[in-house]
Each structure stands twice: as structure tokens, then as C-alpha cells.
The first five atom37 places (N, CA, C, CB, O) and aatype in JSON, in Angstrom:
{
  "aatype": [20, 20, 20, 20, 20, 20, 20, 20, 20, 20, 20, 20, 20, 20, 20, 20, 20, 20, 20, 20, 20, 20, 20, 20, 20, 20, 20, 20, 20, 20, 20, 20, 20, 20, 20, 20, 20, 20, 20, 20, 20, 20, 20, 20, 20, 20, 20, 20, 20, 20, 20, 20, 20, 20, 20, 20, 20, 20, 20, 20, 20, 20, 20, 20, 20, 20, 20, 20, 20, 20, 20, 20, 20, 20, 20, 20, 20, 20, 20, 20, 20, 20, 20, 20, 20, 20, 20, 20, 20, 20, 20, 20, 20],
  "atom_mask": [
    [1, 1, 1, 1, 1],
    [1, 1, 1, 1, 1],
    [1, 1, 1, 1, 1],
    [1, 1, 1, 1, 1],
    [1, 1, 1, 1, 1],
    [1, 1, 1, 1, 1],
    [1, 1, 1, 1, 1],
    [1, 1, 1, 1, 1],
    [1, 1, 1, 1, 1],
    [1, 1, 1, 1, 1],
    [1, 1, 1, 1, 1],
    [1, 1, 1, 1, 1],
    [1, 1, 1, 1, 1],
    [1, 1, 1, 1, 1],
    [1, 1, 1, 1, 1],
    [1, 1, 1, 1, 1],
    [1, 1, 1, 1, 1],
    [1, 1, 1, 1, 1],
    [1, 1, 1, 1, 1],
    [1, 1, 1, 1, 1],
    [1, 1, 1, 1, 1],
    [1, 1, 1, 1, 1],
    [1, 1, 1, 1, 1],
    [1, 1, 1, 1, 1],
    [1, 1, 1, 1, 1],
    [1, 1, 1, 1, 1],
    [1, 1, 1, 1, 1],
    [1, 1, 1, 1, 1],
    [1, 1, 1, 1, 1],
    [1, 1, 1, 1, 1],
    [1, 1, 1, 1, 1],
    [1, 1, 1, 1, 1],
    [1, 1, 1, 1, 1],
    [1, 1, 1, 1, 1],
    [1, 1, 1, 1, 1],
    [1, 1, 1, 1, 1],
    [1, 1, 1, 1, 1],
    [1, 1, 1, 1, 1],
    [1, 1, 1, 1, 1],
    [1, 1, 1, 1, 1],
    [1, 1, 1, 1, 1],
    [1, 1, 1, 1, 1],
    [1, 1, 1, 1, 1],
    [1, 1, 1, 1, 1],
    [1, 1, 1, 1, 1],
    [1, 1, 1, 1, 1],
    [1, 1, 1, 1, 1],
    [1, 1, 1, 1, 1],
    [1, 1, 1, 1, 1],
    [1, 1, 1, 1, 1],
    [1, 1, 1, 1, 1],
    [1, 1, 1, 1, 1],
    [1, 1, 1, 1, 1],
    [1, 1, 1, 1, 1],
    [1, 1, 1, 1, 1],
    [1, 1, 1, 1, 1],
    [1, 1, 1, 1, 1],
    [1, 1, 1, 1, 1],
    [1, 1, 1, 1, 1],
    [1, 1, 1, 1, 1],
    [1, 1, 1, 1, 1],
    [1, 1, 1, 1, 1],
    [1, 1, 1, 1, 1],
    [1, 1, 1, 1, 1],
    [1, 1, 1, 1, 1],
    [1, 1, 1, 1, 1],
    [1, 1, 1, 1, 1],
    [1, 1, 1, 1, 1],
    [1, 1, 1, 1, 1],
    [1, 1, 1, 1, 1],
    [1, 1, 1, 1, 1],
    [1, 1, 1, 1, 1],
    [1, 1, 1, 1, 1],
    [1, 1, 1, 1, 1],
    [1, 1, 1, 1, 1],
    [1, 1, 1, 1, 1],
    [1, 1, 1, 1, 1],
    [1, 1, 1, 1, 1],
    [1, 1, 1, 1, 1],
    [1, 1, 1, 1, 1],
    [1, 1, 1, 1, 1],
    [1, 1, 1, 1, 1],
    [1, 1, 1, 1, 1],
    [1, 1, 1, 1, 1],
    [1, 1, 1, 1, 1],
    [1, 1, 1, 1, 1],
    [1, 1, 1, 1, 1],
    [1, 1, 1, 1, 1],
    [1, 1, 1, 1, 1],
    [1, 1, 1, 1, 1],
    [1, 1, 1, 1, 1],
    [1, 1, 1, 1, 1],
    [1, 1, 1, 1, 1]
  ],
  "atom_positions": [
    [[-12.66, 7.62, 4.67], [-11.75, 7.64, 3.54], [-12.45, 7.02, 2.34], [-10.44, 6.9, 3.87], [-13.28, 6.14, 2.55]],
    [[-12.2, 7.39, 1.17], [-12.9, 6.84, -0.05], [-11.48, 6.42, -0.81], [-14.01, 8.07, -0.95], [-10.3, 6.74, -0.63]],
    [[-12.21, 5.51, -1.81], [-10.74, 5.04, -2.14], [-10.86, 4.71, -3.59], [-10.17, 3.7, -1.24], [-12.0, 4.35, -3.85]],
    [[-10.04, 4.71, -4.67], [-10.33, 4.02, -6.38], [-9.39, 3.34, -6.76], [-10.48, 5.0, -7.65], [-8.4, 3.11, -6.07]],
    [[-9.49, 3.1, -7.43], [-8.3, 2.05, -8.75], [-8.9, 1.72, -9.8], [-7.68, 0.45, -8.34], [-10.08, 1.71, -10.14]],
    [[-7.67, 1.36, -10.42], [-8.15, 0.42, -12.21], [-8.79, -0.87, -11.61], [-6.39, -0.26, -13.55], [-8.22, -1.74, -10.96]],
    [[-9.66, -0.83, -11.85], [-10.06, -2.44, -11.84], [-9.09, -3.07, -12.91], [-11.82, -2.78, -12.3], [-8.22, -3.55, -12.18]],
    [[-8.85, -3.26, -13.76], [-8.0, -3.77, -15.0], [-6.63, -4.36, -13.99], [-7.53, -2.25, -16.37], [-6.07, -5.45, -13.97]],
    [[-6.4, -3.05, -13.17], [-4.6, -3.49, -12.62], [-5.0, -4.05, -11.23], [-3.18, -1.86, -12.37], [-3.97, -4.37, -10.64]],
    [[-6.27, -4.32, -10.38], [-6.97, -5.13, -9.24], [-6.92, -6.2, -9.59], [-8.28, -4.9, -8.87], [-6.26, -7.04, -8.97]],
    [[-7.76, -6.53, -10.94], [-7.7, -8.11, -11.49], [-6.77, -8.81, -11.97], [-8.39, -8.36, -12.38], [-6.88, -10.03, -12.13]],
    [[-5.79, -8.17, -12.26], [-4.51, -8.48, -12.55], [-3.67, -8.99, -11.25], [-3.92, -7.26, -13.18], [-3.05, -10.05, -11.09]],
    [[-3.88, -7.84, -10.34], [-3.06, -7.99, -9.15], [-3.82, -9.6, -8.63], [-3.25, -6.43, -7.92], [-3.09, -10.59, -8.5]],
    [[-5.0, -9.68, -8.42], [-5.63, -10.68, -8.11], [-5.1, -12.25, -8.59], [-6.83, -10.32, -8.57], [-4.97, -13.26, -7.89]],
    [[-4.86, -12.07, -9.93], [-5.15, -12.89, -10.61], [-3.31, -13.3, -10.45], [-6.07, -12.42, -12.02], [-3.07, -14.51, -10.4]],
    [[-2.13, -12.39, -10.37], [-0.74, -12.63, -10.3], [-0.78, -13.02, -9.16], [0.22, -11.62, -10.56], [-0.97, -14.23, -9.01]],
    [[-0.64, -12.25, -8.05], [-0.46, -12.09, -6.49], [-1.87, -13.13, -5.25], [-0.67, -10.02, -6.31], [-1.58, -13.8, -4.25]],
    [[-3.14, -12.91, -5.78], [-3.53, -13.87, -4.97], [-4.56, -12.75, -4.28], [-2.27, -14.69, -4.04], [-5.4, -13.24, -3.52]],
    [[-4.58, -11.45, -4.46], [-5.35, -10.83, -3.68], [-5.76, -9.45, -4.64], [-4.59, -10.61, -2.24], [-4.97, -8.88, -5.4]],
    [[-7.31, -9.05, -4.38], [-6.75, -7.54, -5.3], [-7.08, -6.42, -4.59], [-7.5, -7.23, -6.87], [-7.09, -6.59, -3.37]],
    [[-7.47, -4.83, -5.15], [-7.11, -3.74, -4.32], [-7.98, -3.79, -2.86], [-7.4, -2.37, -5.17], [-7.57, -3.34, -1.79]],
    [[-9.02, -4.32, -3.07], [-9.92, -3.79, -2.38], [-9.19, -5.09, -0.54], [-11.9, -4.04, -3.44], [-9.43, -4.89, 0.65]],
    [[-8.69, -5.79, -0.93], [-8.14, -6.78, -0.33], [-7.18, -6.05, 0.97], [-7.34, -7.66, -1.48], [-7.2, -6.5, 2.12]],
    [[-6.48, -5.02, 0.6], [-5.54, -4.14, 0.95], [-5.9, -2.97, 1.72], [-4.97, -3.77, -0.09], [-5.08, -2.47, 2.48]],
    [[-7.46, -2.35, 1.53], [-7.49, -1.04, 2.22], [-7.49, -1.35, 4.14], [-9.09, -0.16, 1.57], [-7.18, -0.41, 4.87]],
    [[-7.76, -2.34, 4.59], [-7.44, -2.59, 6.21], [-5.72, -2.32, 6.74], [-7.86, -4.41, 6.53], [-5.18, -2.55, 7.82]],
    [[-5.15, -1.68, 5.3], [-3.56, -1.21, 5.51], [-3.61, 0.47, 6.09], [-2.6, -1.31, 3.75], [-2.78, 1.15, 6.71]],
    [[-5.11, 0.79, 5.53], [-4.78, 2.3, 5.77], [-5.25, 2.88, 7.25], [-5.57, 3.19, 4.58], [-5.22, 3.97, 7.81]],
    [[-5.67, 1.59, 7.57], [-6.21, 1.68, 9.23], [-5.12, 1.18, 9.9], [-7.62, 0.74, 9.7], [-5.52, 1.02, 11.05]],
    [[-4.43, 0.97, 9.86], [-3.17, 0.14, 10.52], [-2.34, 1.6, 11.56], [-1.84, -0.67, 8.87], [-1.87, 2.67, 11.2]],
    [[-2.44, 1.18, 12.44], [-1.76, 2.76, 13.41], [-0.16, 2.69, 13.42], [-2.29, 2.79, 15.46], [0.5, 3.54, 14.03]],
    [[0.42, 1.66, 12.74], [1.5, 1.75, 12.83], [1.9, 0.84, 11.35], [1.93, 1.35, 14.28], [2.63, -0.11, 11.1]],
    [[1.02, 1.66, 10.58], [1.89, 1.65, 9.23], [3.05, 2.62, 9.03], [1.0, 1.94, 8.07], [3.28, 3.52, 9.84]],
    [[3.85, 2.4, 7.83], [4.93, 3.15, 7.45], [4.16, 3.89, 6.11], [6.38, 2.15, 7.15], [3.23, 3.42, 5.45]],
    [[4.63, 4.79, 5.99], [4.62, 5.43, 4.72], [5.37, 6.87, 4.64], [3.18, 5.56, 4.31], [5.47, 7.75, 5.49]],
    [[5.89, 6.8, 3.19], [7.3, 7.77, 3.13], [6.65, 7.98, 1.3], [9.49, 6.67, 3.54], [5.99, 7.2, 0.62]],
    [[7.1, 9.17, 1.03], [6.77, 9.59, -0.55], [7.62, 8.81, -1.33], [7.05, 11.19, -0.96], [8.83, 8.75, -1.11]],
    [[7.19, 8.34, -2.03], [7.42, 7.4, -3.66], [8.61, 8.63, -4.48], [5.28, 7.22, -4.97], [8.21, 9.48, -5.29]],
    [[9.64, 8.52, -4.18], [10.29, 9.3, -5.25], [11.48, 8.85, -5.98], [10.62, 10.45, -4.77], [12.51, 9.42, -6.34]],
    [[11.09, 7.83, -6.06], [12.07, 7.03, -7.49], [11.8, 8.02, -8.84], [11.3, 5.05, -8.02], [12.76, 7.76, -9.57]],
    [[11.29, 8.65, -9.26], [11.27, 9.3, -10.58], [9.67, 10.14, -10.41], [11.42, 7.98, -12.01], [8.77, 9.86, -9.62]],
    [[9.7, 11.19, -11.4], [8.65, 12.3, -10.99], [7.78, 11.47, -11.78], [8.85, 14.06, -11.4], [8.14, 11.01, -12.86]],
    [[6.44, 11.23, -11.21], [4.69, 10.92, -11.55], [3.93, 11.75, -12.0], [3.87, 10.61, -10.51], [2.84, 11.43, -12.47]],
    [[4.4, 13.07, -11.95], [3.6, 13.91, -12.3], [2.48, 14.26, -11.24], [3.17, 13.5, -13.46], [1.77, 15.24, -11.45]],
    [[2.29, 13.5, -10.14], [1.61, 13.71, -9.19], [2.53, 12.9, -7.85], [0.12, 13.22, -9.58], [3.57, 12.26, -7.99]],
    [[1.65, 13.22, -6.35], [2.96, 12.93, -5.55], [2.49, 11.38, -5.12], [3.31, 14.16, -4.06], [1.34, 11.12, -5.48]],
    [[3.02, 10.59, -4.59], [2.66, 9.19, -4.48], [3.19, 8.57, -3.24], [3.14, 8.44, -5.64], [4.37, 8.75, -2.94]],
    [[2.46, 7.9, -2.56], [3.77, 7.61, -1.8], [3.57, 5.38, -1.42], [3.72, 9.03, 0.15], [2.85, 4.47, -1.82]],
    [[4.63, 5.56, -0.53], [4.47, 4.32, -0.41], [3.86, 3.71, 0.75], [5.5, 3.88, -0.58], [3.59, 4.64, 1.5]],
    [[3.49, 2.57, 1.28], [3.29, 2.11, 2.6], [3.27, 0.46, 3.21], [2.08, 2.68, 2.84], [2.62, -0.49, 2.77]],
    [[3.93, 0.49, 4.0], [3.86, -0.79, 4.43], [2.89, -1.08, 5.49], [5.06, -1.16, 4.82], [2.94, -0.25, 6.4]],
    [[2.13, -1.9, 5.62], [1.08, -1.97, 6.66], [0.67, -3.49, 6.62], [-0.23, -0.91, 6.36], [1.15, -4.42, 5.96]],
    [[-0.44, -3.44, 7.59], [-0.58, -5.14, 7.97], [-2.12, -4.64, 7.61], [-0.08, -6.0, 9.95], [-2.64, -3.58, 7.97]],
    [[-2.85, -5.93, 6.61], [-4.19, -6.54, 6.65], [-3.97, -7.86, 6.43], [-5.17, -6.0, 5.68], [-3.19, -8.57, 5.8]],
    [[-5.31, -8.0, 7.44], [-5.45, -9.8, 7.43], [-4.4, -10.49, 7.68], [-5.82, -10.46, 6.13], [-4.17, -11.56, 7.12]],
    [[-3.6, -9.92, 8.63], [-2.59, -10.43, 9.62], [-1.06, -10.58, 8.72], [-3.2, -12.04, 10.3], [-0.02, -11.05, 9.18]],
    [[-1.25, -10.14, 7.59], [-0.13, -9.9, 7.01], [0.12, -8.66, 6.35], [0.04, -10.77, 6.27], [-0.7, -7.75, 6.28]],
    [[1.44, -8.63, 5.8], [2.5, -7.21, 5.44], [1.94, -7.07, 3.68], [4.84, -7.68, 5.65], [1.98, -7.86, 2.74]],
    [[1.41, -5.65, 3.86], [1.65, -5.43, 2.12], [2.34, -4.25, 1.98], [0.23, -5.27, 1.14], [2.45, -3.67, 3.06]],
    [[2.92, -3.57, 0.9], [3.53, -2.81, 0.25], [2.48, -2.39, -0.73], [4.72, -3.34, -0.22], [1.94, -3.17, -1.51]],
    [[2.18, -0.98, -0.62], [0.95, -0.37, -1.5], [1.81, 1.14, -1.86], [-0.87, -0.14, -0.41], [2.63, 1.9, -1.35]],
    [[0.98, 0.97, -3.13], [1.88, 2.25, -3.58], [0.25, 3.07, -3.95], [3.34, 1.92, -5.29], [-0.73, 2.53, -4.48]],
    [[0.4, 4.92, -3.33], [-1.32, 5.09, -3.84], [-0.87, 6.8, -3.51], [-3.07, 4.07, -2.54], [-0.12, 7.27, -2.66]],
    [[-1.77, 7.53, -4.69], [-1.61, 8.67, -4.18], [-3.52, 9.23, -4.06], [-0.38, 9.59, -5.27], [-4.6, 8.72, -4.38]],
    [[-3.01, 10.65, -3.35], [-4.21, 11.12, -3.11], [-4.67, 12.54, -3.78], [-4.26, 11.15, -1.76], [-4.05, 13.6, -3.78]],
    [[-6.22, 12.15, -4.46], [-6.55, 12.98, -5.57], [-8.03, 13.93, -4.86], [-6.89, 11.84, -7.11], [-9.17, 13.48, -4.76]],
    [[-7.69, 14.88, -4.58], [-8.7, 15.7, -4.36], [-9.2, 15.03, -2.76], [-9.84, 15.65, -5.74], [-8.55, 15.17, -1.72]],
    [[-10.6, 14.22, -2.9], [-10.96, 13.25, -1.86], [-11.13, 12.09, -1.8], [-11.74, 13.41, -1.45], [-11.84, 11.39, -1.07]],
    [[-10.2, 11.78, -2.9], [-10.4, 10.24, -3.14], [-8.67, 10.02, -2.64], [-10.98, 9.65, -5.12], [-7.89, 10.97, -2.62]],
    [[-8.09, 7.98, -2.1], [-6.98, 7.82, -2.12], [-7.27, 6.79, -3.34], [-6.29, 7.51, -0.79], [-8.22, 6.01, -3.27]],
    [[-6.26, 6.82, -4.6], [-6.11, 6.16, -4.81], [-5.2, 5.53, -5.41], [-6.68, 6.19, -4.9], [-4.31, 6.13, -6.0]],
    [[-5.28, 3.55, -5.33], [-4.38, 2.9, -4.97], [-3.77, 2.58, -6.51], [-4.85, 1.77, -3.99], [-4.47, 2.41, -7.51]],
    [[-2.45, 2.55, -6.47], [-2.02, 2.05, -7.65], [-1.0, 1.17, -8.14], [-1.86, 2.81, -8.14], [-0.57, 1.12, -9.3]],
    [[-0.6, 0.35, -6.94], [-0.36, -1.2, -6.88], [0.03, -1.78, -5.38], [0.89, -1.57, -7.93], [0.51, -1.15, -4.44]],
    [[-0.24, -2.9, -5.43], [0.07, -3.54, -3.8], [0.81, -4.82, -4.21], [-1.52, -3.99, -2.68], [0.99, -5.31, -5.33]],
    [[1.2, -5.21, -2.97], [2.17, -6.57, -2.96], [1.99, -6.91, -1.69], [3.83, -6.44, -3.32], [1.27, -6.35, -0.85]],
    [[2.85, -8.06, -1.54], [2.93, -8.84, -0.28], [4.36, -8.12, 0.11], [2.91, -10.7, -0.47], [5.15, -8.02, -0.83]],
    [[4.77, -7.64, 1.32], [6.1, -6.92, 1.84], [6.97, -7.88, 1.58], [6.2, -6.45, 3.39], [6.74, -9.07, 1.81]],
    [[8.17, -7.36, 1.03], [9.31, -8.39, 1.44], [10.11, -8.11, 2.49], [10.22, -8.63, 0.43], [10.07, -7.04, 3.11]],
    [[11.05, -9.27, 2.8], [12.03, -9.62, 3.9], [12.63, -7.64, 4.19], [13.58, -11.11, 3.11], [12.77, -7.1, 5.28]],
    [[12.72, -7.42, 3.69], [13.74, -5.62, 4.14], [12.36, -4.73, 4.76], [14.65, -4.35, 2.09], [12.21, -4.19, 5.86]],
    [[11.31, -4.83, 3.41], [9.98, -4.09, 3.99], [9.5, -4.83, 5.64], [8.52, -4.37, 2.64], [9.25, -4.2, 6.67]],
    [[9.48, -5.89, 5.5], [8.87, -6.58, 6.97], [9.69, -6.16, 8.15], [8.93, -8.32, 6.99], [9.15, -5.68, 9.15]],
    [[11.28, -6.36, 8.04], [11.86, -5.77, 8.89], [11.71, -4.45, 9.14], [12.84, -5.98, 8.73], [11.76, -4.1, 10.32]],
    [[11.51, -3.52, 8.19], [10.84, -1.97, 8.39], [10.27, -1.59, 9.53], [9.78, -1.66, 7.51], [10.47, -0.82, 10.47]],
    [[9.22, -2.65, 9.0], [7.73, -2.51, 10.04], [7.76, -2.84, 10.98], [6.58, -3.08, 9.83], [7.0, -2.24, 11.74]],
    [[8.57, -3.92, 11.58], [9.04, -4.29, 12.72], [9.86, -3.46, 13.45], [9.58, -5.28, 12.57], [9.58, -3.2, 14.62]],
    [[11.09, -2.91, 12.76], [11.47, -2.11, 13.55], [11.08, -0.77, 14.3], [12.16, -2.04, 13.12], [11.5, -0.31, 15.36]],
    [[9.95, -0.2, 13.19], [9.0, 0.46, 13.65], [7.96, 0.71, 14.68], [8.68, 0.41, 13.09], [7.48, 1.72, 15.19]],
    [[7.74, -0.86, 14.83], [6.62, -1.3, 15.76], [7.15, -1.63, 17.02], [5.84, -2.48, 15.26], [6.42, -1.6, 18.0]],
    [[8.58, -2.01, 17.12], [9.36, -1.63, 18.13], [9.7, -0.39, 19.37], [10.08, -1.73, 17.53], [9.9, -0.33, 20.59]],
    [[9.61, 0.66, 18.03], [9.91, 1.63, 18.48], [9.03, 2.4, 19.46], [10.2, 2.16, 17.57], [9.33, 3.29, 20.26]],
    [[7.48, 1.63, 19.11], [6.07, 1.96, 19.55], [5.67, 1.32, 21.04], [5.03, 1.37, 18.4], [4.55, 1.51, 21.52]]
  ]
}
């Protein structure tokens, strides 16, 4: 998988949150991530979302995929509803 972003919105994320993009891609290896399409309002391209575990914790990444590149276009730490998600998910497994 190859992957891009703004550096501009990485260092940012870094610099708010504590971590930046590149911090996050051990989410897309995760075998029991979630991810469902981003459709709060049209992007003009399709996007979706995902909850997954790196470095032993939950992020929320939002990233779409361009030709052969994925790329990412913001992450977070999961909250309390997202964590339960993933759990219930991982349950199910």
C-alpha cells in the first residue's frame, strides 16, 4: 500500500493531538478494523472512515483512495462510541 497527505495538516495533527499521519498507517493493517464510507456531505470524491488499533490504541482516520495511492486526510484518537464500535466488532470475531 502507498500512502500521502498534507504534511501542513500531519504537523498540525502532531502538534494538536500528539501524533501525526504517518503515526496512524499500522491502522490499515489491523484485520479487524472498521471502515464504512464517509457520507456526511458529498467530497467530490468518495472517502471513508475507519476505526482501527496502532500502537495498542484506537484511532479514527478519515482517507480516501486516489488511483494507487491511499490517502489520509485526518486522524484522531477514537472516542468512547467509536471504541465501543470496535469492540463490538471484535467480539463478533
Amino acid at each position: 500500500m502507498n500512502f500521502e497527505w498534507n504534511e501542513e495538516k500531519s504537523d498540525r495533527c502532531l502538534r494538536d493531538r500528539g501524533f501525526d499521519f504517518a503515526y496512524v498507517l499500522p491502522c490499515f493493517y489491523d484485520p479487524y478494523r472498521l471502515v464504512q464510507i464517509d457520507n456526511r456531505r458529498d467530497y467530490g470524491e468518495v472517502r471513508y472512515q475507519m476505526i482501527a488499533q496502532a500502537h495498542r490504541r484506537l484511532f479514527f482516520t478519515v482517507y480516501t483512495v486516489r488511483i494507487s495511492l491511499t490517502r489520509i486526510i485526518s486522524a484522531r484518537k477514537a472516542n468512547l462510541r467509536e471504541i465501543r464500535s470496535y469492540e463490538k466488532n471484535l467480539n463478533k470475531n
